[in-house]
VEXDREN-2710 file (C-alpha; in Angstrom, 1 decimal):
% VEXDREN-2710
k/r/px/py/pz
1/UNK/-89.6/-108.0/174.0
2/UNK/-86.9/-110.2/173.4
3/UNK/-83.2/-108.9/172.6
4/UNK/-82.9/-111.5/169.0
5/UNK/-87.2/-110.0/168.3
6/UNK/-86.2/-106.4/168.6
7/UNK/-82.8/-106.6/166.3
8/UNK/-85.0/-108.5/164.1
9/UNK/-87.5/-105.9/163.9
10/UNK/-85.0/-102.8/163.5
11/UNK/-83.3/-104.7/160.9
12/UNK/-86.2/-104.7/158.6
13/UNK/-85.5/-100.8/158.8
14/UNK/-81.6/-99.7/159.5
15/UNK/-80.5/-102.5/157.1
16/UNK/-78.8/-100.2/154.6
17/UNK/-78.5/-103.2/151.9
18/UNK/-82.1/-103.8/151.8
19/UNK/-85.6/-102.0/150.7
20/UNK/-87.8/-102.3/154.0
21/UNK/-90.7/-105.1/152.5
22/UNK/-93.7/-105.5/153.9
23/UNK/-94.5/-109.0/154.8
24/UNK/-98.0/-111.2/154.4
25/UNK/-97.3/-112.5/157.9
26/UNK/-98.6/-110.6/161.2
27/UNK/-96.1/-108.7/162.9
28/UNK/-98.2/-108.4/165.9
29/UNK/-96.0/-110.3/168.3
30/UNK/-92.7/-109.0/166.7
31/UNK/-92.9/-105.5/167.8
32/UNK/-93.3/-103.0/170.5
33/UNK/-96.7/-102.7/171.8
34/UNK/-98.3/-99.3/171.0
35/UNK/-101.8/-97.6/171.0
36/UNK/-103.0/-97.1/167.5
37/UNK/-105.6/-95.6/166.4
38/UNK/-107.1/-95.5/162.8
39/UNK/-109.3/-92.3/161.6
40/UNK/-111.0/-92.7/158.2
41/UNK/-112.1/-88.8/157.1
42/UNK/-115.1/-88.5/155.2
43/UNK/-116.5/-86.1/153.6
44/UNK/-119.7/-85.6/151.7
45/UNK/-119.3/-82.7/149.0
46/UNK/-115.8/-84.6/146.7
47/UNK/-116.3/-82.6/143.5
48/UNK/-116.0/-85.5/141.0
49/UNK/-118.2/-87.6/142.9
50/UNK/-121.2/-85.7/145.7
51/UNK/-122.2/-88.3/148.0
52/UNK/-119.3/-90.9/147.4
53/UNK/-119.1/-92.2/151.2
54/UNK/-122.9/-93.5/151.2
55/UNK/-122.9/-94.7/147.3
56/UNK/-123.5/-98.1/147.7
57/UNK/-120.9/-100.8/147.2
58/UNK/-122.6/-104.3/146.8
59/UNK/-125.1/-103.1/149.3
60/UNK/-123.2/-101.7/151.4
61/UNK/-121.9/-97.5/151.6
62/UNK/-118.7/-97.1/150.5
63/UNK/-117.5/-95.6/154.1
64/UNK/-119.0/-99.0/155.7
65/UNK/-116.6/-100.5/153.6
66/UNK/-113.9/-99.0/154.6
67/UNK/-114.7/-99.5/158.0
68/UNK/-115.2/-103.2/158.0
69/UNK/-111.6/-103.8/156.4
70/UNK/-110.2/-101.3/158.8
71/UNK/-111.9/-103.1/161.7
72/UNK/-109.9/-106.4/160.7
73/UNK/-106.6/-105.2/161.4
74/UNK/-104.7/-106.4/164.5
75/UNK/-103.0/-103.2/165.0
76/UNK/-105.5/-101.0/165.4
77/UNK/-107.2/-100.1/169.2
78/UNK/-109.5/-97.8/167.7
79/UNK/-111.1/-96.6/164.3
80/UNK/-113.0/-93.6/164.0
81/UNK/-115.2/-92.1/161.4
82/UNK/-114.1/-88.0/161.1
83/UNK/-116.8/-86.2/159.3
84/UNK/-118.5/-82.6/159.2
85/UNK/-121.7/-84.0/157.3
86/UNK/-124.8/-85.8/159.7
87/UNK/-125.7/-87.8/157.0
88/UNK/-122.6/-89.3/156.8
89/UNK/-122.2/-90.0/160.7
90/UNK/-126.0/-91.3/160.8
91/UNK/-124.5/-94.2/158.7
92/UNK/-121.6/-94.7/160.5
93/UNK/-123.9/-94.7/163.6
94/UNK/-126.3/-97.2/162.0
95/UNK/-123.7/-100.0/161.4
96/UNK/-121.8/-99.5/164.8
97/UNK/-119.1/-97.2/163.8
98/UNK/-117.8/-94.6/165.9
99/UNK/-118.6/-91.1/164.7
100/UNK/-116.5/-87.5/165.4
101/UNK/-117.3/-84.1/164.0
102/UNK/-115.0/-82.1/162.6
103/UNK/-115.5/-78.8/161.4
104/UNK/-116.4/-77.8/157.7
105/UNK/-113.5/-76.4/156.9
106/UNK/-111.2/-78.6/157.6
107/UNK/-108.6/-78.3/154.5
108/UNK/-108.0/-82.0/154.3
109/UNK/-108.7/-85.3/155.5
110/UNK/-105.3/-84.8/157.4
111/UNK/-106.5/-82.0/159.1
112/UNK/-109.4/-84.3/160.3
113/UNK/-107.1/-87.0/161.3
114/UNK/-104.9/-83.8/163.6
115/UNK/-107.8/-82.8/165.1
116/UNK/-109.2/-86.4/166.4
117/UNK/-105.8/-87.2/167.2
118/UNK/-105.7/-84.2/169.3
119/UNK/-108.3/-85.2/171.5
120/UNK/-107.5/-88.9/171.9
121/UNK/-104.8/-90.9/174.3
122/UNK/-102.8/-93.1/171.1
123/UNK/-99.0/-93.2/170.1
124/UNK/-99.6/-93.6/166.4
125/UNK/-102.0/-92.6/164.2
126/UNK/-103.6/-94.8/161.0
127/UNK/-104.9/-92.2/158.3
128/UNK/-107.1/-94.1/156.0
129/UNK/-108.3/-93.0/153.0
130/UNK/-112.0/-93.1/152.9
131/UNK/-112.2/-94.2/149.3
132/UNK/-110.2/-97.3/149.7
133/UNK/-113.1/-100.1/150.2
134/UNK/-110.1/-102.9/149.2
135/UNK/-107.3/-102.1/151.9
136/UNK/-106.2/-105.1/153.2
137/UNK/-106.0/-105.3/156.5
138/UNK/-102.5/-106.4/156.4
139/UNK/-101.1/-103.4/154.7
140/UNK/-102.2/-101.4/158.0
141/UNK/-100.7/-103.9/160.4
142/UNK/-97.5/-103.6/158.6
143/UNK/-97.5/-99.9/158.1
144/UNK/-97.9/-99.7/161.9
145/UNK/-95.0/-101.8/162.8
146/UNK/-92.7/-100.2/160.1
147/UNK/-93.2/-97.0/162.0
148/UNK/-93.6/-98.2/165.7
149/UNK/-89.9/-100.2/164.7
150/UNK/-88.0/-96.8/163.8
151/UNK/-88.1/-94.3/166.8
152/UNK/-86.5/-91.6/164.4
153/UNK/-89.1/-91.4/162.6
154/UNK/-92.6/-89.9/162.2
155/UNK/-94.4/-90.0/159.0
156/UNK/-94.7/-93.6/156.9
157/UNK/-96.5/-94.6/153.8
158/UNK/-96.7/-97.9/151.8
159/UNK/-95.8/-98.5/148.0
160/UNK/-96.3/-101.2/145.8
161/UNK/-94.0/-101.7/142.2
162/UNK/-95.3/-100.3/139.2
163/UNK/-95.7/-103.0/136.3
164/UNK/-97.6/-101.4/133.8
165/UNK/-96.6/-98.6/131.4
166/UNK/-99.9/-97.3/131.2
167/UNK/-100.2/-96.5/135.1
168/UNK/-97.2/-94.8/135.1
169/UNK/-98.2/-92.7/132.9
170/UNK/-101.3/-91.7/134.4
171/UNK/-101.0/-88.4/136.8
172/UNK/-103.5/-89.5/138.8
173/UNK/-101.1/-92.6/140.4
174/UNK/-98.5/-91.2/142.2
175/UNK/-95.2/-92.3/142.2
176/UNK/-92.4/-92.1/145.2
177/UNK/-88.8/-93.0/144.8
178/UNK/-86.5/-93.9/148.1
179/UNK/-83.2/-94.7/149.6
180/UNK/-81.6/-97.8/150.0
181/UNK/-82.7/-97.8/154.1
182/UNK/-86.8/-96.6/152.9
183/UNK/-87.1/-93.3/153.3
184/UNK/-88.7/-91.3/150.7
185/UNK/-87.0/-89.1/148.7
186/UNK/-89.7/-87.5/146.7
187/UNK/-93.0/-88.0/145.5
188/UNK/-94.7/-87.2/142.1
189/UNK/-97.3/-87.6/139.2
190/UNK/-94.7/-87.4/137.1
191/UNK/-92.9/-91.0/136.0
192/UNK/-90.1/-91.0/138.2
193/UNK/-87.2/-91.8/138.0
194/UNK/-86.7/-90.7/134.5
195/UNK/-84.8/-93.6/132.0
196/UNK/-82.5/-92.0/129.9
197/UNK/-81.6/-94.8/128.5
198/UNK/-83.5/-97.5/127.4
199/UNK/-80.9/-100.7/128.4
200/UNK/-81.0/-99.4/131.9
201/UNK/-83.0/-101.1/134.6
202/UNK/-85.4/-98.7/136.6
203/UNK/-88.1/-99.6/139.3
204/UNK/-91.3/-97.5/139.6
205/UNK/-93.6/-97.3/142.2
206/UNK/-97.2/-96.5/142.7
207/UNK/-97.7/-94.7/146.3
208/UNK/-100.5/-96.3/148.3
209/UNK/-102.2/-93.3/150.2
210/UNK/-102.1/-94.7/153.6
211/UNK/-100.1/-92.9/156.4
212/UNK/-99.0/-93.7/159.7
213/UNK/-97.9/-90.6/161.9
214/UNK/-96.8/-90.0/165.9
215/UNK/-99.1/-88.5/167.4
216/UNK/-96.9/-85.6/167.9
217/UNK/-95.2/-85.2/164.4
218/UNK/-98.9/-85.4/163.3
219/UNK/-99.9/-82.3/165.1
220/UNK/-96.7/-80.8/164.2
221/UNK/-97.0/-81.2/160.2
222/UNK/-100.8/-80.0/160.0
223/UNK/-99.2/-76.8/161.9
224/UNK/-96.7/-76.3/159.4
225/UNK/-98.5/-74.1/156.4
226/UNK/-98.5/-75.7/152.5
227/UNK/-94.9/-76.0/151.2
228/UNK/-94.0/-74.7/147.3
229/UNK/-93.8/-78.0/145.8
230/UNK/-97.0/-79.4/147.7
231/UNK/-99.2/-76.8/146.1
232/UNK/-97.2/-77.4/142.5
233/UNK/-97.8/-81.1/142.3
234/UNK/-100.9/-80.9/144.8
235/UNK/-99.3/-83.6/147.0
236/UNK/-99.7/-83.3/150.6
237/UNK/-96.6/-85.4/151.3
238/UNK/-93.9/-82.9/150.3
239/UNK/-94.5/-80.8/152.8
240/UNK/-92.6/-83.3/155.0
241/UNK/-89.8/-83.5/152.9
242/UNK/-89.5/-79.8/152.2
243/UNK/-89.3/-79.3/156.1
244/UNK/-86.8/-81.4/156.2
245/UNK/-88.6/-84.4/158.1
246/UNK/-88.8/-88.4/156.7
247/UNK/-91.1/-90.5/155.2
248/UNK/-90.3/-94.2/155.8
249/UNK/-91.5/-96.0/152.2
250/UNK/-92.2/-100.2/153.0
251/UNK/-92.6/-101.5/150.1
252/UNK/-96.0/-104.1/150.1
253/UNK/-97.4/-106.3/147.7
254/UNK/-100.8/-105.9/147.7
255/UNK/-103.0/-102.9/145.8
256/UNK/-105.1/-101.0/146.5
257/UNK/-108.5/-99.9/144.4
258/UNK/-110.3/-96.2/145.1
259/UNK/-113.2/-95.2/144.4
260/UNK/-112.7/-92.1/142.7
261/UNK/-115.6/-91.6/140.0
262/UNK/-119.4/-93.8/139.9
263/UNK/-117.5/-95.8/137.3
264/UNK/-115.3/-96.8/140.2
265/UNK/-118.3/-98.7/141.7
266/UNK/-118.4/-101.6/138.8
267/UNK/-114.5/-102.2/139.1
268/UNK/-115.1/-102.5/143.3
269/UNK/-117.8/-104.4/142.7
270/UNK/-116.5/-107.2/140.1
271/UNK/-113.4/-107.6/142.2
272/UNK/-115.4/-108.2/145.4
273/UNK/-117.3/-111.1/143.2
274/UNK/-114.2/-112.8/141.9
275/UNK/-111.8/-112.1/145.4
276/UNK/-112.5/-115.2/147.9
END
């Protein structure tokens, strides 16, 4: 890479003046090469919905879904499937996915992610949340060059700005707040920041659960065991930021839609009808 490409590309990160924005224009060429590869955990028994990988989505099971957006990004080598259930890696198998087992007890999909990575050859890691049927492919391209472009750091995550009151409010969307150079400096269900007074300006933002991690920071953090404030908001994240290690937040545009509930399925649906 170029001397002018490589300043270019730091910039977007060390640039103290400026939040880190993730761009609708590939960043393939304007980065480091790097081997990448993206792990989707899946699991069958999700308490608020049995099943929910092979519930079908316009004809389709949800964890297909997944896979097929996945499989459009440029940054991505790889993408695996990491599951404990047969049913669900019988699907994968029978639309071309690739399949590992994981153990049962695996406490997250993190965990999952650790373990594949541990057996595989690949710089960074692409943890994607296996209820996410409408993640653009673009917002993994650019959460992988946002990380390969800082070497100091090991963990980053995307954001998008909150606009409506009534998703602020809702626990279930997380919120993150960050520096001035993108690095997270907490995450919550609570709205945060807090405006104390009404005439001040304030930015929210939602946190889109997609992660990028080294390899070896990955296999480091799922060694580390639950921090306080993880288990009091139930937020995996903090236990970064408790041990002292940083999140880079890039800031993207686009949303995200999961499928949390069978209601989910309409909403996924509709937009798929009325998206070009």
């Amino acid at each position: 890479m170029d001397g002018m490409l490589r300043a270019e590309c730091l910039s977007r990160n060390y640039n103290s003046h400026a939040l880190p924005i993730v761009s609708n224009t590939p960043l393939l060429l304007q980065c480091p090469p790097v081997k990448t590869l993206g792990v989707i955990p899946s699991r069958y028994g999700a308490q608020r919905f049995p099943g929910k990988p092979l519930a079908l989505i316009a004809g389709k099971p949800l964890v297909q879904r997944v896979y097929e957006q996945a499989r459009l990004a440029r940054r991505l080598d790889a993408i695996v499937v990491a599951t404990d259930d047969e049913r669900i890696a019988a699907a994968v198998r029978g639309f071309g996915g690739e399949v590992v087992m994981t153990p049962p007890d695996c406490p997250s999909g993190t965990d999952r992610a650790a373990l594949v990575a541990g057996e595989r050859d690949a710089d960074i890691i692409v943890n994607i949340q296996g209820d996410e049927p409408l993640m653009r492919p673009e917002m993994i391209d650019s959460l992988v060059d946002g990380l390969a472009a800082d070497a100091g750091c090991g963990m980053a995550t995307l954001a998008r700005r909150i606009e409506s009151p009534e998703l602020l409010a809702n626990p279930n969307v997380v919120k993150v707040v960050f520096a001035a150079n993108g690095n997270a400096l907490y995450f919550s269900r609570h709205p945060i920041p807090y405006v104390r007074d009404a005439a001040a300006a304030a930015a929210h933002y939602k946190h889109l659960g997609i992660y990028a991690y080294r390899r070896e920071f990955l296999l480091k953090f799922v060694a580390l065991p639950p921090s306080p404030l993880e288990k009091t908001e139930k937020l995996e994240q903090l236990r970064a930021l408790e041990n002292g290690f940083s999140i880079k937040v890039l800031v993207t545009s686009h949303d995200s839609v999961g499928v949390d509930t069978p209601e989910d399925i309409k909403l996924v649906e509709n937009i798929l009808r009325t998206t070009p």
